[in-house]
MDTraj code that builds the backbone (N, CA, C; nanometers):
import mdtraj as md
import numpy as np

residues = "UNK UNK UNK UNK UNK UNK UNK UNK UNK UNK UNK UNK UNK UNK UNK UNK UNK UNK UNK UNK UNK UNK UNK UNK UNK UNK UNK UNK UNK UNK UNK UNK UNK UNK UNK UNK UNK UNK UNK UNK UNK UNK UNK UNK UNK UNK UNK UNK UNK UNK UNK UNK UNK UNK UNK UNK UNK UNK UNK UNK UNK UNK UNK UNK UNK UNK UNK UNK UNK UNK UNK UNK UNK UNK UNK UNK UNK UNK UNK UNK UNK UNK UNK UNK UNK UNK UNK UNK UNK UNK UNK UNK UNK UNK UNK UNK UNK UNK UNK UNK UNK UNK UNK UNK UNK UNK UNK UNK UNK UNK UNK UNK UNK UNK UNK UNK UNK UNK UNK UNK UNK UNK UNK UNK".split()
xyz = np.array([
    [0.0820, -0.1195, 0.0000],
    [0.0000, 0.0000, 0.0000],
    [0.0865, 0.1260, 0.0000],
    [0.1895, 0.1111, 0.1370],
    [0.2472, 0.2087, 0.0996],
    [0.4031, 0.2596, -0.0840],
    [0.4355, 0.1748, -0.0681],
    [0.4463, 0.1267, -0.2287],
    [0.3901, 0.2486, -0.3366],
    [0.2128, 0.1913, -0.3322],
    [0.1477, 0.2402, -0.4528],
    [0.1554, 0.3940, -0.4250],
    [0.1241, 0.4022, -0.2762],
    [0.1163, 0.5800, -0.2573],
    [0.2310, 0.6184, -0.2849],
    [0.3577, 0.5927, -0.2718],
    [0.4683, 0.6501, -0.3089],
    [0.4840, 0.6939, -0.4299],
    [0.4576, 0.5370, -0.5064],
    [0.4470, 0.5911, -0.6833],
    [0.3326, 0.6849, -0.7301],
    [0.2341, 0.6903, -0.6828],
    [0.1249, 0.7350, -0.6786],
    [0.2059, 0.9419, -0.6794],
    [0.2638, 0.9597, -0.6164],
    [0.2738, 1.0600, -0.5153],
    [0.4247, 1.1124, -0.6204],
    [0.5153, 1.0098, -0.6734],
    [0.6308, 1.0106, -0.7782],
    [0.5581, 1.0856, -0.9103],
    [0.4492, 0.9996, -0.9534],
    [0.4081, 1.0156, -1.0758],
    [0.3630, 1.2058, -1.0468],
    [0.2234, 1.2090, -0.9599],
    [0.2096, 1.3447, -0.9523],
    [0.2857, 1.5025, -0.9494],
    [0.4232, 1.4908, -0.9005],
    [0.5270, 1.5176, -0.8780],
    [0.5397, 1.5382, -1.0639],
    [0.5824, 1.4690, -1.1138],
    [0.6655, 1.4354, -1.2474],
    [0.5260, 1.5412, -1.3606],
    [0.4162, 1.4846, -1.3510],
    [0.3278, 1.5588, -1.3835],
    [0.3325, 1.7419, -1.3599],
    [0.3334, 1.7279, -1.2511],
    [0.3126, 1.8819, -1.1739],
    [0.4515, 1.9832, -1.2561],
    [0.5700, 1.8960, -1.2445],
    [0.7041, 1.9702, -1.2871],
    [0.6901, 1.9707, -1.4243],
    [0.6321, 1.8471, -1.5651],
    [0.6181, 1.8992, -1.6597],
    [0.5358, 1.9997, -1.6912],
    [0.3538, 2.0479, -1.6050],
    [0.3217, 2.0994, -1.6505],
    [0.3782, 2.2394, -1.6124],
    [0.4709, 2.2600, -1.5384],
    [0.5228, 2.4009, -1.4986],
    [0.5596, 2.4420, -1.5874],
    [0.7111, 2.3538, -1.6407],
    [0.7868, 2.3420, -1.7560],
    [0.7304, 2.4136, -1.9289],
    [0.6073, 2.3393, -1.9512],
    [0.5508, 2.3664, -2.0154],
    [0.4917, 2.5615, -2.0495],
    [0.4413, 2.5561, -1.8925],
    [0.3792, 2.6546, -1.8625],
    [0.5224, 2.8136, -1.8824],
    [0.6297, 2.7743, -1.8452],
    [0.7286, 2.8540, -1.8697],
    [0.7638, 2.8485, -2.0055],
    [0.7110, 2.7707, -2.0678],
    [0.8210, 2.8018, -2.1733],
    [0.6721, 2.8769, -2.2783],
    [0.5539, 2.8536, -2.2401],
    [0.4207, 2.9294, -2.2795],
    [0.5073, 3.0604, -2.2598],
    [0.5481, 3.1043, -2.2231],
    [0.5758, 3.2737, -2.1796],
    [0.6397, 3.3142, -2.2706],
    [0.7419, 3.2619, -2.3737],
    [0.8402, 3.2688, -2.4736],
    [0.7730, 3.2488, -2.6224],
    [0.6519, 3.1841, -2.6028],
    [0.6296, 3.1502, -2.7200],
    [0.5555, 3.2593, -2.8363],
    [0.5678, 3.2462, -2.9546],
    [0.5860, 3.3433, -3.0517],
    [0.7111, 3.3675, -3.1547],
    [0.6741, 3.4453, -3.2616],
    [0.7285, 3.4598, -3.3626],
    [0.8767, 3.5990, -3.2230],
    [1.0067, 3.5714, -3.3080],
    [1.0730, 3.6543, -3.2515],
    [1.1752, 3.7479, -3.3069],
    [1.1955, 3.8444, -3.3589],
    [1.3273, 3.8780, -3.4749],
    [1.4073, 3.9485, -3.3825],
    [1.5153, 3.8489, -3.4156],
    [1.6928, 3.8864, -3.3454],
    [1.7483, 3.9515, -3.4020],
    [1.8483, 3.9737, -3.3439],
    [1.9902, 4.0509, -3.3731],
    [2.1163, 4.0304, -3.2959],
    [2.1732, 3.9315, -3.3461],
    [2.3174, 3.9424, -3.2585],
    [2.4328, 3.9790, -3.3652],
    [2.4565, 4.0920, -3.3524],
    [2.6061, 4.2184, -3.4164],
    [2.6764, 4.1160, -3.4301],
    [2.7470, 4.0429, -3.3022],
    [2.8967, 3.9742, -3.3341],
    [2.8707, 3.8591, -3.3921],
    [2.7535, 3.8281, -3.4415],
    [2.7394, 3.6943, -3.5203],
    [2.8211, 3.7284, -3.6758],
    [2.8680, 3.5839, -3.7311],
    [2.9025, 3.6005, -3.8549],
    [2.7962, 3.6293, -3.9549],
    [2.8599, 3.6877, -4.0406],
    [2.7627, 3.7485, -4.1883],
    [2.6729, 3.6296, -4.2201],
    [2.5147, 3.6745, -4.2297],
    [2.4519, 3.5943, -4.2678],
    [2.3697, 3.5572, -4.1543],
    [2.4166, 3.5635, -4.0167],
    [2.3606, 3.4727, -3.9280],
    [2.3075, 3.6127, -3.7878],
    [2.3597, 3.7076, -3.8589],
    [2.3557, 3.8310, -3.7779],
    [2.1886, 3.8470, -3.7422],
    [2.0896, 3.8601, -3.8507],
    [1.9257, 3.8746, -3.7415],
    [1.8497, 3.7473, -3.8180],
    [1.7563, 3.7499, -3.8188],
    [1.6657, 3.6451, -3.8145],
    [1.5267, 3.6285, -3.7459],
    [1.4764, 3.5293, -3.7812],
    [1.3405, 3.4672, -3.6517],
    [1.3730, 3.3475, -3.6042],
    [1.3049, 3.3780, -3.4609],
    [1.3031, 3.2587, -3.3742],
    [1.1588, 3.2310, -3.4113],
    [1.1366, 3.1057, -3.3985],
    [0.9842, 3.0684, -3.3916],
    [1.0038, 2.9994, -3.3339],
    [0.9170, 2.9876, -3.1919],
    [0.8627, 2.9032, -3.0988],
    [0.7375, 2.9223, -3.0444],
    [0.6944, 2.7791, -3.1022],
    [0.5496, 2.7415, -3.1153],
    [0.5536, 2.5971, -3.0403],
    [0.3924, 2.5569, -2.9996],
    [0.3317, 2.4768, -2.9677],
    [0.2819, 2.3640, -3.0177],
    [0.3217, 2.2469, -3.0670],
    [0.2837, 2.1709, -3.1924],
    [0.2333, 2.0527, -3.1421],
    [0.1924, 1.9812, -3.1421],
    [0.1389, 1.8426, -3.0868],
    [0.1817, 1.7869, -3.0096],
    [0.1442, 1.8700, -2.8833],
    [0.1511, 1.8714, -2.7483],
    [0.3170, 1.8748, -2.6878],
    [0.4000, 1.9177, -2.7664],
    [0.5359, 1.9602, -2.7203],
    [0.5633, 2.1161, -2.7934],
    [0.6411, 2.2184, -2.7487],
    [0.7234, 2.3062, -2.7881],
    [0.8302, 2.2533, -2.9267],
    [0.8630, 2.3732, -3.0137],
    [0.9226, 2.3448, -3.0825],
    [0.9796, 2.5014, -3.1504],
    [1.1432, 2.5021, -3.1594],
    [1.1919, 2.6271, -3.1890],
    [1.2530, 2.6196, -3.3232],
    [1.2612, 2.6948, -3.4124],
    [1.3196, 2.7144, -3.5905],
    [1.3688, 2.8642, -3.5229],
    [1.4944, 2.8681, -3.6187],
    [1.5577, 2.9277, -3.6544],
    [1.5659, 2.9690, -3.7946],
    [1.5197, 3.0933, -3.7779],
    [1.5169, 3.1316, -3.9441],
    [1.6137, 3.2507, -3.9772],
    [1.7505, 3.2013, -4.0503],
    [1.8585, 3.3043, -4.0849],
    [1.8351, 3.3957, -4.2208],
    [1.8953, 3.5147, -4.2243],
    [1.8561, 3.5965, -4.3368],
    [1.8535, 3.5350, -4.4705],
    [1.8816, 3.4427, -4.4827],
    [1.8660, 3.3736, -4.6391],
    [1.7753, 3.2804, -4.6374],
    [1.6937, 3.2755, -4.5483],
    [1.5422, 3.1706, -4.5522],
    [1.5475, 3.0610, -4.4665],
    [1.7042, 3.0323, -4.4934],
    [1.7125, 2.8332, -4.4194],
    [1.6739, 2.8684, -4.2866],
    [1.6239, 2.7138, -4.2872],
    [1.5440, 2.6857, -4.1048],
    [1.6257, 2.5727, -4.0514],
    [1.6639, 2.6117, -3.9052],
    [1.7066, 2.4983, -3.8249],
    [1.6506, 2.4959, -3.6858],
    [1.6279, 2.3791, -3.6678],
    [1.5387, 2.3195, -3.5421],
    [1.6277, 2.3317, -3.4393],
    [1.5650, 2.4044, -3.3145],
    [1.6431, 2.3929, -3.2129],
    [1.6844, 2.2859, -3.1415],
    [1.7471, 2.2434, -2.9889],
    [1.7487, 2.1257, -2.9341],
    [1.7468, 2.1345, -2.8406],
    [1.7344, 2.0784, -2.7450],
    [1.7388, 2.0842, -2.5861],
    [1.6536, 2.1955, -2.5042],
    [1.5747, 2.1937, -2.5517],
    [1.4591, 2.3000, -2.4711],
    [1.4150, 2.3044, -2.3491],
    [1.4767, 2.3812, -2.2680],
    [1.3920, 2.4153, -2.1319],
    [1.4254, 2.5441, -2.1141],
    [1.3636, 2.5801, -1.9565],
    [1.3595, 2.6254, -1.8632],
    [1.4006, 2.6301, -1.7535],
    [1.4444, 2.7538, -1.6932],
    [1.5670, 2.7343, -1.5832],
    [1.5336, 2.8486, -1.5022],
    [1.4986, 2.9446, -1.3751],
    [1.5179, 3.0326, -1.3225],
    [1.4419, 3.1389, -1.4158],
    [1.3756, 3.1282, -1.4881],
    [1.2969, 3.2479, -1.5845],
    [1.4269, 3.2643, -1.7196],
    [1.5311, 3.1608, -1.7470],
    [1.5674, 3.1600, -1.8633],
    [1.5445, 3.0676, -1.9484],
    [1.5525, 3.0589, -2.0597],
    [1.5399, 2.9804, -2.1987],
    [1.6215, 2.9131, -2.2387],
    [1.6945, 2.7955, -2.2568],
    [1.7800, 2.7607, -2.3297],
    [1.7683, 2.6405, -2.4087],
    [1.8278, 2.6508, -2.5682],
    [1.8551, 2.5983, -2.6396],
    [1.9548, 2.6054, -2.6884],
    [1.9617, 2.4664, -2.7792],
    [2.1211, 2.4798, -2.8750],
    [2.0702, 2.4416, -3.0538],
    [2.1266, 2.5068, -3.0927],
    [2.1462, 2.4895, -3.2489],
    [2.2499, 2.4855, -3.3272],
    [2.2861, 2.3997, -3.4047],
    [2.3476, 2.3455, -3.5210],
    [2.3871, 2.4521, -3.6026],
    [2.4953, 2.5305, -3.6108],
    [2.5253, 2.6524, -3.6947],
    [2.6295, 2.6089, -3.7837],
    [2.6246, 2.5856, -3.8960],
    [2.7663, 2.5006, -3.9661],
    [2.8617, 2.4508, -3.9366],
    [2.8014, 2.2819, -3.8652],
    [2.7749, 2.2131, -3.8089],
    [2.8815, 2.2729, -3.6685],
    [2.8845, 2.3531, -3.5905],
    [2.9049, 2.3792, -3.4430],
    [2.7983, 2.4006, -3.3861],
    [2.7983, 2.3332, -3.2380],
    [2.7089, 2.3771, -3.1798],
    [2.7406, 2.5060, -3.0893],
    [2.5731, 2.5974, -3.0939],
    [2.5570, 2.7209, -3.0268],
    [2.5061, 2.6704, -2.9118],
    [2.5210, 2.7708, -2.8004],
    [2.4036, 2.7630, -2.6890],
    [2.3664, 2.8722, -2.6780],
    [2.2406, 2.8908, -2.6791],
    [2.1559, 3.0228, -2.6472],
    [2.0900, 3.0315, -2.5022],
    [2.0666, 3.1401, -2.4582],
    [2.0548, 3.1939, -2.3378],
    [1.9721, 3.3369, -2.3245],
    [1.8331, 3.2952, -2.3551],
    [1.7353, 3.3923, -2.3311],
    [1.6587, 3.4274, -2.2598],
    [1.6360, 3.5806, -2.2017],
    [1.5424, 3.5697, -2.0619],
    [1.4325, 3.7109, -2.0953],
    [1.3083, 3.6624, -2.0964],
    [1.1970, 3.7689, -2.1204],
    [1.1869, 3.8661, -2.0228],
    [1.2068, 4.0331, -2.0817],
    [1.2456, 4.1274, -2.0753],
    [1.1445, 4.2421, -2.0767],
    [0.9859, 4.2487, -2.0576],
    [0.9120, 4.2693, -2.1043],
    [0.8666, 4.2176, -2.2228],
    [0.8518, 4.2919, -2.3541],
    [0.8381, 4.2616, -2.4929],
    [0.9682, 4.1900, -2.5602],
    [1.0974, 4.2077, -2.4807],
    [1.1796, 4.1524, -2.5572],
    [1.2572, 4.0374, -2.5044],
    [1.3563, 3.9739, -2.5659],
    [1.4256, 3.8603, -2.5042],
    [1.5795, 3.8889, -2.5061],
    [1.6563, 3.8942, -2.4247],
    [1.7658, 3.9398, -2.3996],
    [1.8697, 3.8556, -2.3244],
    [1.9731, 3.8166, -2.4394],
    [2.1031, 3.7073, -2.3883],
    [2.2159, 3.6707, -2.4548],
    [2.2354, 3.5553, -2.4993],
    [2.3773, 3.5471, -2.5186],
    [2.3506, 3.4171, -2.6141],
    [2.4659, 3.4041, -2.7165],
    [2.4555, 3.2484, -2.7903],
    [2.6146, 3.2595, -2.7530],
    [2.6227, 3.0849, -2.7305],
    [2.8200, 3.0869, -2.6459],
    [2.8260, 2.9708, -2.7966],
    [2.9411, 3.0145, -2.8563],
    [2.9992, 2.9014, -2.9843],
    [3.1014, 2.8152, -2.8715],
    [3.1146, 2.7267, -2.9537],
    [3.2259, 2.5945, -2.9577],
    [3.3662, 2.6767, -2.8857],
    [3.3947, 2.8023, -2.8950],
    [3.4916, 2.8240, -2.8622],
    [3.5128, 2.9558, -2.7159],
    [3.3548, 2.8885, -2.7051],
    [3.3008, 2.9942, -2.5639],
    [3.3359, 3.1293, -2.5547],
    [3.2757, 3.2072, -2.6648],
    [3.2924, 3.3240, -2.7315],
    [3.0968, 3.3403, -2.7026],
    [3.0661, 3.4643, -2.6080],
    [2.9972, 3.5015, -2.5563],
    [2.9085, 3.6059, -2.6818],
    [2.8109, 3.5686, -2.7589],
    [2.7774, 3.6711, -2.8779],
    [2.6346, 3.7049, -2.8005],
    [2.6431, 3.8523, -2.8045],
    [2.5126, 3.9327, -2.7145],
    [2.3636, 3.8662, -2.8194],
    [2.2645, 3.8641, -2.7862],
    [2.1411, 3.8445, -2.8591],
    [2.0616, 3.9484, -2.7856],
    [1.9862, 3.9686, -2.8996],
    [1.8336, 4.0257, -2.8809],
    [1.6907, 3.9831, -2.9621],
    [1.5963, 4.0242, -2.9120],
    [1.5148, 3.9884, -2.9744],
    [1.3583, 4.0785, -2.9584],
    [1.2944, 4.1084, -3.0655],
    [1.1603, 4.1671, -3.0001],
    [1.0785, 4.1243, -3.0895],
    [0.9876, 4.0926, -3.0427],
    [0.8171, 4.0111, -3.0409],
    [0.7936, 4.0725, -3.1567],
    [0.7752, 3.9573, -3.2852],
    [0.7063, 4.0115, -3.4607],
    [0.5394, 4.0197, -3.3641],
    [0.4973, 4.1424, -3.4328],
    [0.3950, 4.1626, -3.4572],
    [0.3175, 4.1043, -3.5638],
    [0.2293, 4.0216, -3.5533],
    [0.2244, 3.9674, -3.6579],
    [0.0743, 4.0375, -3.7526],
])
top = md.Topology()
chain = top.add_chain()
for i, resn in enumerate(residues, 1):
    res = top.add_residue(resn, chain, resSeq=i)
    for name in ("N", "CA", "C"):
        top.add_atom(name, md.element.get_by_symbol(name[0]), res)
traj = md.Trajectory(xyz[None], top)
């Protein structure tokens, strides 16, 4: 008996923390156009899109020449954002935290080179 309540009591727990999870990363979601200066040519602004898709989150990256890349590792941390993306072929880590209307942080390359980001909410 006591057993089932434990798992019982595990599972709710696991529930409760995804739907937080979820619920934080609701706060981010939307179309987003960046700007990070010290990025290389090409990769300098863009859109974030993060949307809601069948029943998980999901982030694209859209660079000034159209191509899209899927983010990875999505969560939530302390009221920040983080993901990583695939930038010819290095990985980035991004580091975003909602700012009012905008999102404000950092993408760290392969060679832990700190590139400022910004971002403010497409009106759509």
């Amino acid at each position: 008996m006591k057993k089932n309540l434990f798992v019982l009591v595990v599972i709710a727990f696991l529930f409760c923390f995804k739907t937080n999870a979820q619920e934080s990363l609701k706060n981010f979601e939307g179309p987003w156009v960046y700007t990070c200066n010290d990025a290389p040519y090409g990769y300098q602004s863009g859109t974030l899109i993060i949307e809601h898709k069948e029943n998980k989150y999901i982030v694209k990256v859209v660079y000034e020449d159209g191509s899209v890349v899927n983010a990875q590792s999505l969560k939530v941390e302390n009221d920040i954002f983080y993901f990583n993306v695939n930038v010819e072929n290095e990985s980035v880590d991004v580091q975003l935290k909602k700012e009012g209307d905008k999102l404000k942080g950092k993408a760290i390359n392969n060679y832990g080179e700190e590139l400022m980001l910004t971002a403010v909410k497409k009106v759509k």
